[in-house]
C-alpha positions as CSV (number, residue, x, y, z in Angstrom):
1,X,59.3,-11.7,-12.8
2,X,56.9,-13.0,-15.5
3,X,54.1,-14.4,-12.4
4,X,54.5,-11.2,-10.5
5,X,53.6,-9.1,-13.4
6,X,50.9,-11.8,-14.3
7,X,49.8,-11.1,-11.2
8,X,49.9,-7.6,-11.2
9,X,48.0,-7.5,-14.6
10,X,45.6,-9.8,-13.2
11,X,44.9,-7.4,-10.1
12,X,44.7,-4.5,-12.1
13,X,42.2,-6.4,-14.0
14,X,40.4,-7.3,-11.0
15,X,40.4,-3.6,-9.6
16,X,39.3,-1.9,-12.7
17,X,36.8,-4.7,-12.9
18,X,35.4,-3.9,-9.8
19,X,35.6,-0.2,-10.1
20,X,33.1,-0.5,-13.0
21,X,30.8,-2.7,-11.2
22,X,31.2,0.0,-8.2
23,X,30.5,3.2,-10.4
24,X,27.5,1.3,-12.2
25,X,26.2,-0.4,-9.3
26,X,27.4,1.0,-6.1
27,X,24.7,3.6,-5.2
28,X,21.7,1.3,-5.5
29,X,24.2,-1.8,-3.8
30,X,24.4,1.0,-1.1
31,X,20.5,1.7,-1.2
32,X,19.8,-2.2,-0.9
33,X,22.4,-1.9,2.6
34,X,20.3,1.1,4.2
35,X,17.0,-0.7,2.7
36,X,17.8,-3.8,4.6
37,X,19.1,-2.0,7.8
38,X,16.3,-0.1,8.2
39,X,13.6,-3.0,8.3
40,X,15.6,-4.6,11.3
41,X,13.1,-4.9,14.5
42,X,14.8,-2.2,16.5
43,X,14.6,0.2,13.7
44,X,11.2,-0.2,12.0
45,X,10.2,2.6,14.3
46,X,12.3,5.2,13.0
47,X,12.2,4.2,9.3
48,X,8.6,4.2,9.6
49,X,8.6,7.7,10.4
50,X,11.4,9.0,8.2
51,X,11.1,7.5,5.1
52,X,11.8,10.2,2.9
53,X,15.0,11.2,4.6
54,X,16.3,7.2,4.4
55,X,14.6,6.4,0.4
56,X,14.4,8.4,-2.4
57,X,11.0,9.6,-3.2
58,X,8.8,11.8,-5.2
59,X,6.9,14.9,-3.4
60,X,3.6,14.8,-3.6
61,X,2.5,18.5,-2.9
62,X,-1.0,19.7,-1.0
63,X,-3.2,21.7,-1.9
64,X,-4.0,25.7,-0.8
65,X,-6.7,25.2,1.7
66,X,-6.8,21.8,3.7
67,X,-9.9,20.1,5.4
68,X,-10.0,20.9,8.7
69,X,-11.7,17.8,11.2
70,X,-13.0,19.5,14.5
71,X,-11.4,18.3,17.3
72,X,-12.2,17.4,20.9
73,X,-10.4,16.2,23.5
74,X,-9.3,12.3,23.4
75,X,-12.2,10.2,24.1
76,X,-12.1,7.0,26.1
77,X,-11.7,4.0,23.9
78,X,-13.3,0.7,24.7
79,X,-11.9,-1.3,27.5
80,X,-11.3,-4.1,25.4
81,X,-12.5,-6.8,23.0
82,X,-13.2,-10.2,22.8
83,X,-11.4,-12.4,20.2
84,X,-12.0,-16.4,20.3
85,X,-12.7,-16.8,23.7
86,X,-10.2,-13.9,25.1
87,X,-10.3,-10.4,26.4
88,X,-7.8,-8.0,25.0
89,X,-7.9,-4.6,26.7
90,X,-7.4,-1.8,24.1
91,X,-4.1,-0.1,26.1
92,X,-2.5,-3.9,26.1
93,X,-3.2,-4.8,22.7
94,X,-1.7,-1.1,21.4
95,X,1.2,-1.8,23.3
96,X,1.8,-5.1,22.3
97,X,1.1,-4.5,18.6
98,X,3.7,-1.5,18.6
99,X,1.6,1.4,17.9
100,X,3.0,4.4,16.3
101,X,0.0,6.2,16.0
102,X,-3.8,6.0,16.8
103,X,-6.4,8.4,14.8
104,X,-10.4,8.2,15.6
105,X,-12.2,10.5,13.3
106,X,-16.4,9.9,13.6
107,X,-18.7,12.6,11.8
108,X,-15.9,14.6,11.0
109,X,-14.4,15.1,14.4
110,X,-11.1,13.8,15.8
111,X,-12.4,11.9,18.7
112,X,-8.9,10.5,19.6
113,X,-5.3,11.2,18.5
114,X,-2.4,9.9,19.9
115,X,1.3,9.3,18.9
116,X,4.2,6.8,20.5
117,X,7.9,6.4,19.3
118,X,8.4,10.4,18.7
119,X,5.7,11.0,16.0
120,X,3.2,13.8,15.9
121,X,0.4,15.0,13.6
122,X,3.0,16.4,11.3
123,X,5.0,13.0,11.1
124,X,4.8,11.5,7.8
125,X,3.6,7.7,8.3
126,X,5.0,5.0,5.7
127,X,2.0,3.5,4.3
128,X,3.3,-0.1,2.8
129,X,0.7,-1.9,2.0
130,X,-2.2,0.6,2.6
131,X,-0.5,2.4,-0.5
132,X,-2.4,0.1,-2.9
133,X,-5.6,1.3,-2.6
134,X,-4.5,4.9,-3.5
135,X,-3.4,2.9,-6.6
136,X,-6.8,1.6,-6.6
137,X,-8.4,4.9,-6.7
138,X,-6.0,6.3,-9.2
139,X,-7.2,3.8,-11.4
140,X,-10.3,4.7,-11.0
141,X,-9.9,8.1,-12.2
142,X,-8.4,7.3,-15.0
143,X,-11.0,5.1,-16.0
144,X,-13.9,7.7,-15.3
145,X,-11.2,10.5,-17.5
146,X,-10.9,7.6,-20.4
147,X,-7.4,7.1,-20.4
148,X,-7.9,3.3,-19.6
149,X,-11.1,2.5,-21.7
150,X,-12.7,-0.2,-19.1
151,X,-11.5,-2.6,-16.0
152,X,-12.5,-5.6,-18.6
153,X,-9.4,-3.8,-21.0
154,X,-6.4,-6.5,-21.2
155,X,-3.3,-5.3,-19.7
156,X,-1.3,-5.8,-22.2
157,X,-3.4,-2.7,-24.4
158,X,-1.5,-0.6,-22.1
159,X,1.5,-2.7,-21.2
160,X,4.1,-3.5,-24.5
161,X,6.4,-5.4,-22.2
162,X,4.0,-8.1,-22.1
163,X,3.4,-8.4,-25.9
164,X,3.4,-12.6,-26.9
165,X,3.3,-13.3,-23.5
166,X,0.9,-15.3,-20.6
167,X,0.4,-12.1,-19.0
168,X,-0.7,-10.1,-22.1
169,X,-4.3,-11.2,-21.6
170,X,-4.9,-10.8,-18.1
171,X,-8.1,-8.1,-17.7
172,X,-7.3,-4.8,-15.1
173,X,-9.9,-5.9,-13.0
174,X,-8.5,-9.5,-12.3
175,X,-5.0,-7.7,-11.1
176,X,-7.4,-5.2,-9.0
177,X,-8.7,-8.3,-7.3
178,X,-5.8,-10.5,-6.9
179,X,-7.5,-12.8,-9.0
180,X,-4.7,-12.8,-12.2
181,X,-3.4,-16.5,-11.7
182,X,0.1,-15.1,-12.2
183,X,2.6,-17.6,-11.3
184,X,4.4,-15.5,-8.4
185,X,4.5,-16.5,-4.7
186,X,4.5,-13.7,-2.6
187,X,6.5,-14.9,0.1
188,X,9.2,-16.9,-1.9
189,X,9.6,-14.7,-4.9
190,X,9.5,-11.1,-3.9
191,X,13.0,-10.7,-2.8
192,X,14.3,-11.9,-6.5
193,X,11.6,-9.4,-8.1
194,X,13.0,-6.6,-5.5
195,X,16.4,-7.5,-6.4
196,X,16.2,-7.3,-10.1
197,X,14.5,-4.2,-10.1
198,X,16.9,-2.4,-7.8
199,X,19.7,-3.1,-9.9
200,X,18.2,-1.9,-13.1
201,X,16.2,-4.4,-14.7
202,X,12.8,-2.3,-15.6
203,X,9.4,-4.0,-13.7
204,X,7.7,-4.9,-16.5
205,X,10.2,-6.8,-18.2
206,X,10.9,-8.8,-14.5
207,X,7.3,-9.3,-14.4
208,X,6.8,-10.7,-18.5
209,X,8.9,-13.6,-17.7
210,X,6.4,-14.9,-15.0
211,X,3.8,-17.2,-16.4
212,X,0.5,-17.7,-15.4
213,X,-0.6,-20.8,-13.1
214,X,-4.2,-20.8,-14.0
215,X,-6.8,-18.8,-15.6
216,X,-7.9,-15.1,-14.2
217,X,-10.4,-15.1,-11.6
218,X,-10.0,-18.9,-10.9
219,X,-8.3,-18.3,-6.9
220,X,-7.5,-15.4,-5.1
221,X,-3.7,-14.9,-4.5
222,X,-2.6,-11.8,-2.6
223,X,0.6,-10.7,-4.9
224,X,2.3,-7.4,-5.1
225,X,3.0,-7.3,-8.4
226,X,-0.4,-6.7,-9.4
227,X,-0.4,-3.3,-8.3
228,X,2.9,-2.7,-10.2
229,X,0.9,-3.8,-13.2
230,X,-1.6,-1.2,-12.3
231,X,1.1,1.6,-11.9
232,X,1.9,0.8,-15.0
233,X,-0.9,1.0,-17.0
234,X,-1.9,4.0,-15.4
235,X,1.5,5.4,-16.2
236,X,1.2,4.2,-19.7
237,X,-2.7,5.5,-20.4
238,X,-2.2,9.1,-18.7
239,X,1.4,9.9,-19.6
240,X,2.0,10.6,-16.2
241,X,4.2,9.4,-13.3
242,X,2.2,8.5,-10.3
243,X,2.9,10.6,-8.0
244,X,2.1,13.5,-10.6
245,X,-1.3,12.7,-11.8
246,X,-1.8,11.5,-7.8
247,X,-0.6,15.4,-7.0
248,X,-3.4,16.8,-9.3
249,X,-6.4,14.5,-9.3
250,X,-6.8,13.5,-5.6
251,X,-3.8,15.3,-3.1
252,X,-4.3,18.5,-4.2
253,X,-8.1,17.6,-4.2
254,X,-9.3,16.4,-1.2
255,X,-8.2,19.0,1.6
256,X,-4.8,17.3,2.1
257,X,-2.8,19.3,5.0
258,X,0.9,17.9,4.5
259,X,2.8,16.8,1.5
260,X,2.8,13.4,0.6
261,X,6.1,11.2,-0.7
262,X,6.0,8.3,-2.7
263,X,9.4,6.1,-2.4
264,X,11.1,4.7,-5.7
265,X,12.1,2.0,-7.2
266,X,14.8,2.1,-9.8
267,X,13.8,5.6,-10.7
268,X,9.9,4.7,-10.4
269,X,6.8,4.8,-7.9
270,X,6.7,1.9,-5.8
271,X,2.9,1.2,-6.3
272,X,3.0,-2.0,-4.3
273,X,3.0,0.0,-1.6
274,X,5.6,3.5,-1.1
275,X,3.8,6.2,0.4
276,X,4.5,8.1,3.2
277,X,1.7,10.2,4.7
278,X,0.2,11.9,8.0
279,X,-2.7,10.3,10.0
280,X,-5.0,12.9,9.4
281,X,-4.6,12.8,5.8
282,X,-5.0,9.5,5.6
283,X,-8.0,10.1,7.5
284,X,-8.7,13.0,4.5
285,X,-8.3,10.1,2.3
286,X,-10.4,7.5,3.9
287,X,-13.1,10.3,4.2
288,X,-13.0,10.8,0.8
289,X,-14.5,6.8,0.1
290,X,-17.0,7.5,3.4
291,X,-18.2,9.9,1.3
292,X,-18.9,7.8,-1.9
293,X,-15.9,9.4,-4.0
294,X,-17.6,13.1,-2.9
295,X,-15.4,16.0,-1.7
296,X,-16.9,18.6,-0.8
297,X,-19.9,18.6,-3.8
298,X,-17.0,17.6,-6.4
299,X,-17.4,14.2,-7.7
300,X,-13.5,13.1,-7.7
301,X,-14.3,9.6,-7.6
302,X,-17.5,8.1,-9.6
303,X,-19.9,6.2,-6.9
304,X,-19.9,3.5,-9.1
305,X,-16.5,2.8,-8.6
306,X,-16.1,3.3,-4.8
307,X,-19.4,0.5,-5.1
308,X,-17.4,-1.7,-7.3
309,X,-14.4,-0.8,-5.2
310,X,-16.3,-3.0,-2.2
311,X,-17.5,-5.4,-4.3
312,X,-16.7,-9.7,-2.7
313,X,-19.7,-10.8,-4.1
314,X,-17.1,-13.0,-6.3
315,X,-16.4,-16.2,-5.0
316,X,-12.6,-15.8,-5.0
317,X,-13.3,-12.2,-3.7
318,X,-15.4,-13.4,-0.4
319,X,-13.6,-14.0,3.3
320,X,-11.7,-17.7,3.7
321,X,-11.5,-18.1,-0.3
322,X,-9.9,-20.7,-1.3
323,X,-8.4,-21.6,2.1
324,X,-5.6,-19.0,2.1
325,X,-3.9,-17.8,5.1
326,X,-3.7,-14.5,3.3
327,X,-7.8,-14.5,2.5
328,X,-9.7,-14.6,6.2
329,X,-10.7,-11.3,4.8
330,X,-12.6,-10.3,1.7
331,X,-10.9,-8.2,-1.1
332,X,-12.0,-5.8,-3.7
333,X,-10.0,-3.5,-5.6
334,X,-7.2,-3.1,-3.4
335,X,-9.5,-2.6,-0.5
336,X,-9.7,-5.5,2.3
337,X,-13.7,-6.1,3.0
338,X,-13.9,-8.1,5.9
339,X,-17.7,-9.9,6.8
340,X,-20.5,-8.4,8.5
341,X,-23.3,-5.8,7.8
342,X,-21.7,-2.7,8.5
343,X,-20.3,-1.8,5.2
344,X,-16.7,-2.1,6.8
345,X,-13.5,-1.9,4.4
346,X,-9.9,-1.2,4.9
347,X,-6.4,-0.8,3.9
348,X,-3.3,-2.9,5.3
349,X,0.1,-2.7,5.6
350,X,2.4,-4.9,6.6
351,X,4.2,-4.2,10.4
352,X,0.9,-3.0,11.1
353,X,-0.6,-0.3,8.8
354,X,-4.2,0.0,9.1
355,X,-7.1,2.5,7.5
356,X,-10.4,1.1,8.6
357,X,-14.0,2.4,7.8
358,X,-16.8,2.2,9.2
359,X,-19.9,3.7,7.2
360,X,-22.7,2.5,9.9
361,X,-21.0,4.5,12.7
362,X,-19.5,7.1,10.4
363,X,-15.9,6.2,12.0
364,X,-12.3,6.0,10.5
365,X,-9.7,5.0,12.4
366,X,-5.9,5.0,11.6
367,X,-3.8,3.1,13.5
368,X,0.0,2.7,12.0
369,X,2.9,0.8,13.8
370,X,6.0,-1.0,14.1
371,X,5.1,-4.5,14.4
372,X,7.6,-7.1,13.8
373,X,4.9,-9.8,14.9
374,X,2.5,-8.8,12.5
375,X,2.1,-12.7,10.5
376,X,1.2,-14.2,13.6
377,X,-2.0,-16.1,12.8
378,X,-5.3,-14.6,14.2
379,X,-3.3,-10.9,13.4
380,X,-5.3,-9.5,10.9
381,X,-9.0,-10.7,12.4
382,X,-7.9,-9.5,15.8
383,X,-7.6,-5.9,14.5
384,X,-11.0,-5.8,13.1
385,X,-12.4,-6.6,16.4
386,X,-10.5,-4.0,18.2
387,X,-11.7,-1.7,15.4
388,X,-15.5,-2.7,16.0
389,X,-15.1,-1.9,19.6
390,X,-13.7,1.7,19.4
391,X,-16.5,2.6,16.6
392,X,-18.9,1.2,18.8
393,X,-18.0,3.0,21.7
394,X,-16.4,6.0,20.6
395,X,-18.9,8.9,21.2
């Protein structure tokens, strides 16, 4: 009698135990379940397109009167490219590379548009990646306002997490460039980071305890947390969230058709890389950079950042640096610069997000997709050809 109410004690125990753990845990345990369904291969498509219905998020609301691009009827893109010794033709290598969505602007008009997997121009696109250089540009409004005093600032004026620690140091512009030697492997450690931060633990405490593996600008190491340092000290400097001082300095600003929606992380912006966004106003966004920070005769973004913004001059910055897989292209602040004399720059994402400019040609192109075959080696470089070959003969 004495074991079986032992027993029964013990379950209880066990029960209420787990209750607790349920109530405090459960929702985000059953955010981390839809999170890690929706990245399977046979539904990237759909969570791609419907982010805000599977994540929570933060609206991001438009403005009263949107840009309008002109618009002509789809142009005939290149047959093909050429890409170490081999012809891709341009219908083959969408296909394969699981386009979404396909967006040509040049001189302001939509020279091609064109949507797979049940999109449209109204279908908000998830941006991964690509979300990082909006990050890039809040920061630099909030330099040019002077609520972060200088890219040279350490982050740890602006961060009191990292107080006494390796990190505290480490200037804004070495995290803009992926240069902060922070001891973090972007392929081995992210899932811990996600982990932590999903079940509570706030970012910048995860981040503190990560040391530093050399000094700032020593290599270029493509890491994610970087731009959650840069959240964060925007955060910290303006006062605002994101997605609110994102709403009123540059959404609202630059002719944006469609409300924008930035996922969250433990009650935060994701600013590695959460947004979820139309192709045309990532077009609006992208124009805004063609357009050396300009829109429409109001200076929203200095010159002299959008320069700086482009800038590989660096050694660690240039194409190939440091041998890393992740570096065959150059980097800036949170822009990808790959080589040539064209001016070109862009913003990735991984399954296949792209925003690429072309200032020569006056040509943006968005392409976004679904791409579960997006690390295969050559991936990144074959896209800028492709890219080269519609700007060149789109007409």
């Amino acid at each position: 009698m004495k074991k079986i109410k032992r027993f029964c004690m013990v379950t209880t125990g066990a029960a209420a135990a787990l209750g607790i753990l349920w109530m405090r845990f459960g929702k985000k345990i059953k955010v981390l379940y839809t999170s890690l369904n929706s990245f399977k291969d046979e539904n990237l498509a759909y969570t791609f397109q419907h982010t805000p219905q599977i994540q929570p998020t933060k609206k991001i609301s438009r403005g009263t009167e949107p840009f309008q691009f002109l618009q002509e009827n789809n142009a005939v893109l290149a047959d093909g490219f050429m890409f170490e010794g081999t012809f891709y033709p341009s219908g083959k290598f969408m296909e394969d590379t699981k386009t979404s969505g396909m967006l040509v602007i040049r001189d302001d008009v939509i020279k091609y548009e064109k949507y797979f997997f049940g999109g449209d121009e109204n279908t908000l696109f998830s941006s991964n990646s690509m979300g990082k250089s909006f990050v890039s540009v809040l920061m630099g409004i909030a330099i040019g306002e002077g609520y972060v005093e200088s890219v040279e600032d350490p982050v740890g004026k602006y961060i009191p997490e990292f107080a006494g620690t390796e990190l505290e140091n480490i200037p804004v512009r070495a995290c803009l460039q992926m240069a902060s030697g922070i001891n973090f492997n972007e392929d081995t450690d992210m899932s811990g980071f996600s982990m932590r931060t999903l079940l509570g633990m706030p970012a910048m405490k995860v981040i503190s305890k990560y040391g530093v593996q050399e000094e700032p600008y020593t290599y270029r190491r493509y890491i994610s947390i970087n731009t959650e340092i840069l959240g964060q000290v925007i955060k910290n400097a303006t006062g605002r969230s994101l997605g609110e001082y994102m709403e009123e300095k540059l959404w609202k600003k630059i002719g944006a058709a469609h409300d924008a929606y930035w996922t969250l992380s433990n009650g935060t912006e994701l600013a590695m890389g959460g947004l979820s966004i139309s192709l045309r106003d990532y077009g609006r966004f992208a124009r805004l950079y063609l357009r050396e920070g300009n829109y429409n005769g109001e200076q929203i973004l200095s010159k002299e950042w959008v320069r700086d913004s482009l800038d590989i001059s660096a050694e660690y910055s240039r194409p190939g640096a440091n041998l890393d897989a992740y570096n065959a292209i150059g980097y800036g602040y949170q822009w990808w610069v790959p080589e040539g004399d064209k001016g070109e720059f862009m913003a990735i994402g991984v399954y296949g997000q792209w925003i690429y400019v072309n200032p020569s040609n006056q040509v943006i192109i968005v392409k976004t997709g679904a791409d579960p075959n997006f690390m295969e080696k050559g991936y990144e470089l074959k896209h800028v050809e492709f890219f080269r070959a519609v700007a060149e003969g789109i007409s």
